[in-house]
ZADO-1210 file (C-alpha; in nm, 4 decimals, padded with zeros to 6 digits):
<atoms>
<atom x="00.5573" y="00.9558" z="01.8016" code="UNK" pos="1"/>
<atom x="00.8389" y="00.8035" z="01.6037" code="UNK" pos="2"/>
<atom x="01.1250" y="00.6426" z="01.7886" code="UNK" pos="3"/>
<atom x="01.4681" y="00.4532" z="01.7036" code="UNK" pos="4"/>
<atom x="01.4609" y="00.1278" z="01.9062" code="UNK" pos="5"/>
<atom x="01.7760" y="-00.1233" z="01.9648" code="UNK" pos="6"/>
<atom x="01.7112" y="-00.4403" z="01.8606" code="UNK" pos="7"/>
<atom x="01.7849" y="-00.7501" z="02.0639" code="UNK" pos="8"/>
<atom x="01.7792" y="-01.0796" z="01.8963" code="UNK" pos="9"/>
<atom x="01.8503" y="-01.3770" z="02.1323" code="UNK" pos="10"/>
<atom x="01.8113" y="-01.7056" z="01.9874" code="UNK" pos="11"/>
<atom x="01.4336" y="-01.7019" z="01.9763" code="UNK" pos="12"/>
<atom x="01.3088" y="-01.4223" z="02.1066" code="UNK" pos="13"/>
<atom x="01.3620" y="-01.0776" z="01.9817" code="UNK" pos="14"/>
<atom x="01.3362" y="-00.7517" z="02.2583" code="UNK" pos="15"/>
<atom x="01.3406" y="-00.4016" z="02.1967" code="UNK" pos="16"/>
<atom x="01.4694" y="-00.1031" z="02.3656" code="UNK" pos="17"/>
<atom x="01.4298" y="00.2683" z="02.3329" code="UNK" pos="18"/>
<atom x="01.7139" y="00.4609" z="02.2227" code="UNK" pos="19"/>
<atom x="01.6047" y="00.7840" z="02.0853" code="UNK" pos="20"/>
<atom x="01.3324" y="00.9952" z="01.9004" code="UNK" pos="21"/>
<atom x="01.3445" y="00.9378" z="01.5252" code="UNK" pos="22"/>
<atom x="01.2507" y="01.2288" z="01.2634" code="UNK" pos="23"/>
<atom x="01.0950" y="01.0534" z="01.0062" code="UNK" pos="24"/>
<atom x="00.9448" y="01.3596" z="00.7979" code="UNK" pos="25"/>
<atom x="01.1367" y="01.7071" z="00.7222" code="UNK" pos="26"/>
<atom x="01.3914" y="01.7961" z="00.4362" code="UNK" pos="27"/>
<atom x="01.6657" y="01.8846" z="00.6344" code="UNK" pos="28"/>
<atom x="01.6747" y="01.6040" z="00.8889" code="UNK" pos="29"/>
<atom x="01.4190" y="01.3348" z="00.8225" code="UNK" pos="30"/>
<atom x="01.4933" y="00.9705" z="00.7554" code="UNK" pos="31"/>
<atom x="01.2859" y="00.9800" z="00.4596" code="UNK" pos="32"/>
<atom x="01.4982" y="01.2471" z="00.2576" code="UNK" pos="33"/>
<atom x="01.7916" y="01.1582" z="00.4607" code="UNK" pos="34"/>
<atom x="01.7576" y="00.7957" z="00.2831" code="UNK" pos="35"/>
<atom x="01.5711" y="00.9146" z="-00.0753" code="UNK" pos="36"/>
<atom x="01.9038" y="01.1605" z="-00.1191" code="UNK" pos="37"/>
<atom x="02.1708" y="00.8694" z="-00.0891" code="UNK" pos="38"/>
<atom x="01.9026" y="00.7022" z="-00.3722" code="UNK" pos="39"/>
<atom x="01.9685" y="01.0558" z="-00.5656" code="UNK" pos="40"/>
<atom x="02.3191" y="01.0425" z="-00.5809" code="UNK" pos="41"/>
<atom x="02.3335" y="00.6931" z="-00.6575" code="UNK" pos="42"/>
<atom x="02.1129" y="00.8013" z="-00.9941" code="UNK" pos="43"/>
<atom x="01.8374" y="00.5678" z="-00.8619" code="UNK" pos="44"/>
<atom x="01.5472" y="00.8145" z="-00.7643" code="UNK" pos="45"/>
<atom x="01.2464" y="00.8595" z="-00.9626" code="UNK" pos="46"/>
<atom x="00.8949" y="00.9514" z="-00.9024" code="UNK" pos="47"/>
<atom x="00.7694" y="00.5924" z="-00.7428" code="UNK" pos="48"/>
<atom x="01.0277" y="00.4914" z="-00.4734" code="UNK" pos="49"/>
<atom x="01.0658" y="00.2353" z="-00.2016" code="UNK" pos="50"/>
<atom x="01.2744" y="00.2096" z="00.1048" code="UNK" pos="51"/>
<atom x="01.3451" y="-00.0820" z="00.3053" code="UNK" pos="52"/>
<atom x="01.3920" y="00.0619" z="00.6908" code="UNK" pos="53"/>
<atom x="01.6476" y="-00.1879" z="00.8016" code="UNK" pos="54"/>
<atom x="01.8262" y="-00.1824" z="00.5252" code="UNK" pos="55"/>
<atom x="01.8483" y="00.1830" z="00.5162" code="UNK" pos="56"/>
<atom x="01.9066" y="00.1812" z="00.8987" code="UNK" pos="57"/>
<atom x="02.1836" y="-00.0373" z="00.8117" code="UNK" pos="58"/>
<atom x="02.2996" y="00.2040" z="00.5501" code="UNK" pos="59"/>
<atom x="02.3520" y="00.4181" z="00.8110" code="UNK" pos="60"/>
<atom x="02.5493" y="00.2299" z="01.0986" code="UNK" pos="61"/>
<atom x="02.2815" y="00.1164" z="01.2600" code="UNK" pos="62"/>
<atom x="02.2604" y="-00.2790" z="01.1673" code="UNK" pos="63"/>
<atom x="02.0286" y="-00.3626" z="01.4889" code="UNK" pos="64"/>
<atom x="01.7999" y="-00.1058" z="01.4932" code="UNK" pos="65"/>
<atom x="01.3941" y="-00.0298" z="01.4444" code="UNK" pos="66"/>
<atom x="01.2241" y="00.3176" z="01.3899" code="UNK" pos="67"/>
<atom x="00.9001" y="00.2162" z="01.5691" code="UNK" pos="68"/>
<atom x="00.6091" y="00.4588" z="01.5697" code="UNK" pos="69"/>
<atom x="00.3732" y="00.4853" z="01.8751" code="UNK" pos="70"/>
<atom x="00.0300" y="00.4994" z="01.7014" code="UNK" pos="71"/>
<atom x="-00.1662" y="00.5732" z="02.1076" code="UNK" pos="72"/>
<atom x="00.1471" y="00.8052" z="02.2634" code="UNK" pos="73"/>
<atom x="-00.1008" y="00.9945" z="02.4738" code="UNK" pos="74"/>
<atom x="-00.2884" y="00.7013" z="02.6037" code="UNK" pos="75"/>
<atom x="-00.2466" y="00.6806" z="02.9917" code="UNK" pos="76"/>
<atom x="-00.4159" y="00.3130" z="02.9743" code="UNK" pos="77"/>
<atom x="-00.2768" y="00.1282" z="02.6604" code="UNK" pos="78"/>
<atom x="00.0364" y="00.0646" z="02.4379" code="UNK" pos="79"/>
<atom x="00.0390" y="00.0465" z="02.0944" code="UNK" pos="80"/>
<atom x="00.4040" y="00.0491" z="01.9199" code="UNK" pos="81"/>
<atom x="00.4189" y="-00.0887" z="01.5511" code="UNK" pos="82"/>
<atom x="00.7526" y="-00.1187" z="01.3625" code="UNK" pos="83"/>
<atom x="00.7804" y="00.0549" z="01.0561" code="UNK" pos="84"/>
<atom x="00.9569" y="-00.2038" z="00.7783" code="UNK" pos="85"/>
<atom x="00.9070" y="-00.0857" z="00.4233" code="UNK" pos="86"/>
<atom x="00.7843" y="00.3003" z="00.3090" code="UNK" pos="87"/>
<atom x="00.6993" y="00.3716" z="-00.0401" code="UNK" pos="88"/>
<atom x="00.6706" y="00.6735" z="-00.2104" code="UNK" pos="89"/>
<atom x="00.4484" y="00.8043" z="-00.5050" code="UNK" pos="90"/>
<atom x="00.6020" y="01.2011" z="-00.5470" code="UNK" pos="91"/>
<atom x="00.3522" y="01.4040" z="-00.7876" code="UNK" pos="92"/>
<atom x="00.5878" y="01.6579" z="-00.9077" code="UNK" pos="93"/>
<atom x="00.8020" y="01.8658" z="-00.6864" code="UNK" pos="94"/>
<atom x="00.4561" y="01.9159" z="-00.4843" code="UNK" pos="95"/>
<atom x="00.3507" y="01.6202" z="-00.2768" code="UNK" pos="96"/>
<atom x="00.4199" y="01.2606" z="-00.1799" code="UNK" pos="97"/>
<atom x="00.1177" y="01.0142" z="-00.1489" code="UNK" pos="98"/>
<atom x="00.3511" y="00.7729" z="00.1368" code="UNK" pos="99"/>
<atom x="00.2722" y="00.3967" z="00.1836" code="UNK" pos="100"/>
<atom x="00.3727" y="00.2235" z="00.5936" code="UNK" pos="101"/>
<atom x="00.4344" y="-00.1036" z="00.6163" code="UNK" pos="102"/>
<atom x="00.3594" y="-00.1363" z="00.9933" code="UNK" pos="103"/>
<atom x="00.4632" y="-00.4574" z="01.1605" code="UNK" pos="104"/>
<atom x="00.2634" y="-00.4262" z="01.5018" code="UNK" pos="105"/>
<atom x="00.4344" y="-00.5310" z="01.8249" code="UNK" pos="106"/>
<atom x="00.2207" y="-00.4019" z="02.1257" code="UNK" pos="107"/>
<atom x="-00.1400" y="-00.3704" z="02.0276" code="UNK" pos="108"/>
<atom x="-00.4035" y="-00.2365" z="02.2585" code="UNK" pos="109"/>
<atom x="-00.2108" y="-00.3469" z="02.5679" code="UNK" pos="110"/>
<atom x="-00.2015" y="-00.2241" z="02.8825" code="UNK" pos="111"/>
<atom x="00.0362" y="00.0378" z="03.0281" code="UNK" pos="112"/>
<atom x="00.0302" y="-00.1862" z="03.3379" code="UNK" pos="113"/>
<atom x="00.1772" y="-00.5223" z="03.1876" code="UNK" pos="114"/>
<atom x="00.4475" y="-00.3655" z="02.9416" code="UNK" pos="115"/>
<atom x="00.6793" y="-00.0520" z="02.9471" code="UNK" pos="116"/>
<atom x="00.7312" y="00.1190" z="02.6135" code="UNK" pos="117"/>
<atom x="01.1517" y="00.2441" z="02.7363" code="UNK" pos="118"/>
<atom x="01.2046" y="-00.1984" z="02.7147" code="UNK" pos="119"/>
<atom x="00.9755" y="-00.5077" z="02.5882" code="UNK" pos="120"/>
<atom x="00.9245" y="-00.8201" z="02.4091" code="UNK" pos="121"/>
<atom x="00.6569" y="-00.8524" z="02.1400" code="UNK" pos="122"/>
<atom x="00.3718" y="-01.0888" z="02.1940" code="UNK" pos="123"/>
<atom x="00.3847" y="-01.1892" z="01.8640" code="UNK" pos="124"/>
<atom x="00.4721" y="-01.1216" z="01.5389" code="UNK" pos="125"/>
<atom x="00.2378" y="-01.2920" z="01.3203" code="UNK" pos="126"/>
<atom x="00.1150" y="-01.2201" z="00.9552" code="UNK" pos="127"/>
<atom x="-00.1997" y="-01.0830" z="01.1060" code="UNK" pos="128"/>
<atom x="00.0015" y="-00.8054" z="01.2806" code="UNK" pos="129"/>
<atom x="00.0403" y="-00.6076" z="00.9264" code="UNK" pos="130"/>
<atom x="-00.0930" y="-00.2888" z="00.9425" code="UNK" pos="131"/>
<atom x="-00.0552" y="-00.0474" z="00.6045" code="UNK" pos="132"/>
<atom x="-00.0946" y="00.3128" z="00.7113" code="UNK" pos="133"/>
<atom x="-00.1157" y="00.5860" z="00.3737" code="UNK" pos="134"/>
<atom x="-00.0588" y="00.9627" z="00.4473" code="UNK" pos="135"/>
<atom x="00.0668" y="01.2342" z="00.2183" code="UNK" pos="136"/>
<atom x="00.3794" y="01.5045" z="00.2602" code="UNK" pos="137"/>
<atom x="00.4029" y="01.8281" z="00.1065" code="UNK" pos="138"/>
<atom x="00.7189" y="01.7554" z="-00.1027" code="UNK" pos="139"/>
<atom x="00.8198" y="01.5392" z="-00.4328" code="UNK" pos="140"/>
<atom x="00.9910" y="01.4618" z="-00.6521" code="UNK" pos="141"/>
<atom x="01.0768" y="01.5736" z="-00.9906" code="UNK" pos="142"/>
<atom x="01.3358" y="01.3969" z="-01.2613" code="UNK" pos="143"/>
<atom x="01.5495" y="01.2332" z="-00.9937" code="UNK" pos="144"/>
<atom x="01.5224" y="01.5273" z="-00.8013" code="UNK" pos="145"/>
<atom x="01.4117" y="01.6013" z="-00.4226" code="UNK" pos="146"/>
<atom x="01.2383" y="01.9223" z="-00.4083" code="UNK" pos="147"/>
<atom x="01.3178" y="02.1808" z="-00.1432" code="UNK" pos="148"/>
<atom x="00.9466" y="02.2014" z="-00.0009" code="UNK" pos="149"/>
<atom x="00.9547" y="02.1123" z="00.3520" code="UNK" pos="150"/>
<atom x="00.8514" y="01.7223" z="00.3475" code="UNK" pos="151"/>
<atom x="00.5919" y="01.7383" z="00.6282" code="UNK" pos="152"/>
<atom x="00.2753" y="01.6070" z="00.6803" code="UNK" pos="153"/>
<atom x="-00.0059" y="01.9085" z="00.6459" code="UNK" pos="154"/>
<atom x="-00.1609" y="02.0630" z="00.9387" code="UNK" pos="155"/>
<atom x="-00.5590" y="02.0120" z="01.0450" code="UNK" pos="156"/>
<atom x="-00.7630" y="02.0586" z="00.7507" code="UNK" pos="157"/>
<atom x="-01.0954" y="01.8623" z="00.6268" code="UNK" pos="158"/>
<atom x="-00.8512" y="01.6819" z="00.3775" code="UNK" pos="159"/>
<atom x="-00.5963" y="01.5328" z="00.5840" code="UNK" pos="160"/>
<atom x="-00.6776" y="01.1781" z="00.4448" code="UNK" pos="161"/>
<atom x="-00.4248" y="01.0637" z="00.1719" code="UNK" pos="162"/>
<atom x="-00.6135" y="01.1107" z="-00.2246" code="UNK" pos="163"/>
<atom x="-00.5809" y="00.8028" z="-00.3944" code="UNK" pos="164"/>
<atom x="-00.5822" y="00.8239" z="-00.8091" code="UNK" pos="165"/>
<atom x="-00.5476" y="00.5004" z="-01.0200" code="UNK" pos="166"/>
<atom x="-00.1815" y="00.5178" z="-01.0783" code="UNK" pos="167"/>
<atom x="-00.1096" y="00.5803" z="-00.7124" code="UNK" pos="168"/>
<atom x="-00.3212" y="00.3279" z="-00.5956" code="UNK" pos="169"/>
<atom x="-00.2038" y="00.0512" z="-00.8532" code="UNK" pos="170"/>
<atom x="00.1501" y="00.1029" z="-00.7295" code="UNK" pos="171"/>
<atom x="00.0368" y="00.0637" z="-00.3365" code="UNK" pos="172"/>
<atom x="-00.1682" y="-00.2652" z="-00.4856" code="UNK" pos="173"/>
<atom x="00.1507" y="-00.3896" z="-00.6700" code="UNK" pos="174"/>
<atom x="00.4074" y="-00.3380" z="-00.3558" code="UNK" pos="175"/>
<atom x="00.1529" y="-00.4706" z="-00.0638" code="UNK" pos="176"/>
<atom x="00.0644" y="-00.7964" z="-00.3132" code="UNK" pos="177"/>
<atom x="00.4631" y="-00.8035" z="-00.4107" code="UNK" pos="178"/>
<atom x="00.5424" y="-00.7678" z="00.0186" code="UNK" pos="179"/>
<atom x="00.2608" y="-00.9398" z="00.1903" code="UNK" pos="180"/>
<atom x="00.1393" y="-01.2087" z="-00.0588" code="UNK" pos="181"/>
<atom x="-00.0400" y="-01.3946" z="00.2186" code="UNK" pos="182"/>
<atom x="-00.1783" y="-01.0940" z="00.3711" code="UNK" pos="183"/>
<atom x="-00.3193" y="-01.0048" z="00.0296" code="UNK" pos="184"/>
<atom x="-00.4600" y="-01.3190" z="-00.0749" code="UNK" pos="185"/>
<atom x="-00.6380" y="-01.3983" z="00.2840" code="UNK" pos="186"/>
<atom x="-00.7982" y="-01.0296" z="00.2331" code="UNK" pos="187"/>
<atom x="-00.9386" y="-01.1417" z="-00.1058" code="UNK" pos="188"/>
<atom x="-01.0765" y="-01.4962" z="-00.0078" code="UNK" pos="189"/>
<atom x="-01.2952" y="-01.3546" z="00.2701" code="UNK" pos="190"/>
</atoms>
């Protein structure tokens, strides 16, 4: 579902290509604790956090590179790959993590007959192509702190959406307006 993609800019145009799958949730493994721990150390993690994927791929050794997520992977008929630029955090405790994606989408509703998900070229990537996705992790964190839950999504249940109080919400409203300013705005003149 997630995936680490190479990515090829050439003057103009920008292609991708599939390198490997990506663990993006988890404590021992995931990007997302992977990342928030180097914030830790650096005395720079609270409860509301941000990260900036390519910055934090590049923090890594990996300057030209995408985690893309593949929102249709069982599809036989259609493609839809989005890449994943910002992620922010609201941690309630050392419990759970209301989680903010900044999707930028690539290949949307296309067929499996025109592109190839291993290789391709985006048909665009316009301001129209943002795509905010919220879900929620068990896992926090407390006083700079990562706790030492397990950082995964839950399993079925009738509450699998992501719970949304004020202060939670406000942040989301301050990072999308602070990110996508244009997005925002065009939303609120319809």
């Amino acid at each position: 579902m997630y995936h680490v993609y190479d990515k090829i800019v050439d003057r103009d145009e920008t292609r991708y290509r599939w390198r490997e799958k990506c663990v993006l949730f988890g404590s021992r493994n995931g990007f997302i604790v992977r990342r928030l721990r180097s914030q830790a150390e650096a005395g720079r993690l609270n409860c509301k956090w941000h990260l900036d994927v390519v910055e934090e791929l590049k923090n890594e050794g990996e300057p030209n590179c995408s985690i893309i997520v593949d929102i249709k992977p069982h599809s036989p008929t259609q493609i839809f790959l989005c890449e994943i630029t910002d992620i922010w955090g609201h941690s309630f405790h050392e419990i759970w993590t209301v989680v903010l994606l900044r999707l930028q989408g690539l290949l949307m509703d296309v067929s499996t007959s025109d592109y190839e998900k291993t290789e391709f070229q985006p048909r665009s990537t316009l301001p129209n192509n943002i795509i905010y996705s919220i879900l929620y992790l068990s896992g926090g964190i407390e006083q700079g702190r990562i706790s030492k839950t397990k950082w995964l999504p839950p399993g079925p249940s009738s509450t699998n959406s992501a719970l949304l109080w004020p202060g939670t919400l406000s942040y989301f409203y301050g990072a999308i307006q602070k990110r996508d300013p244009e997005v925002w705005n065009s939303v609120l003149l319809r």
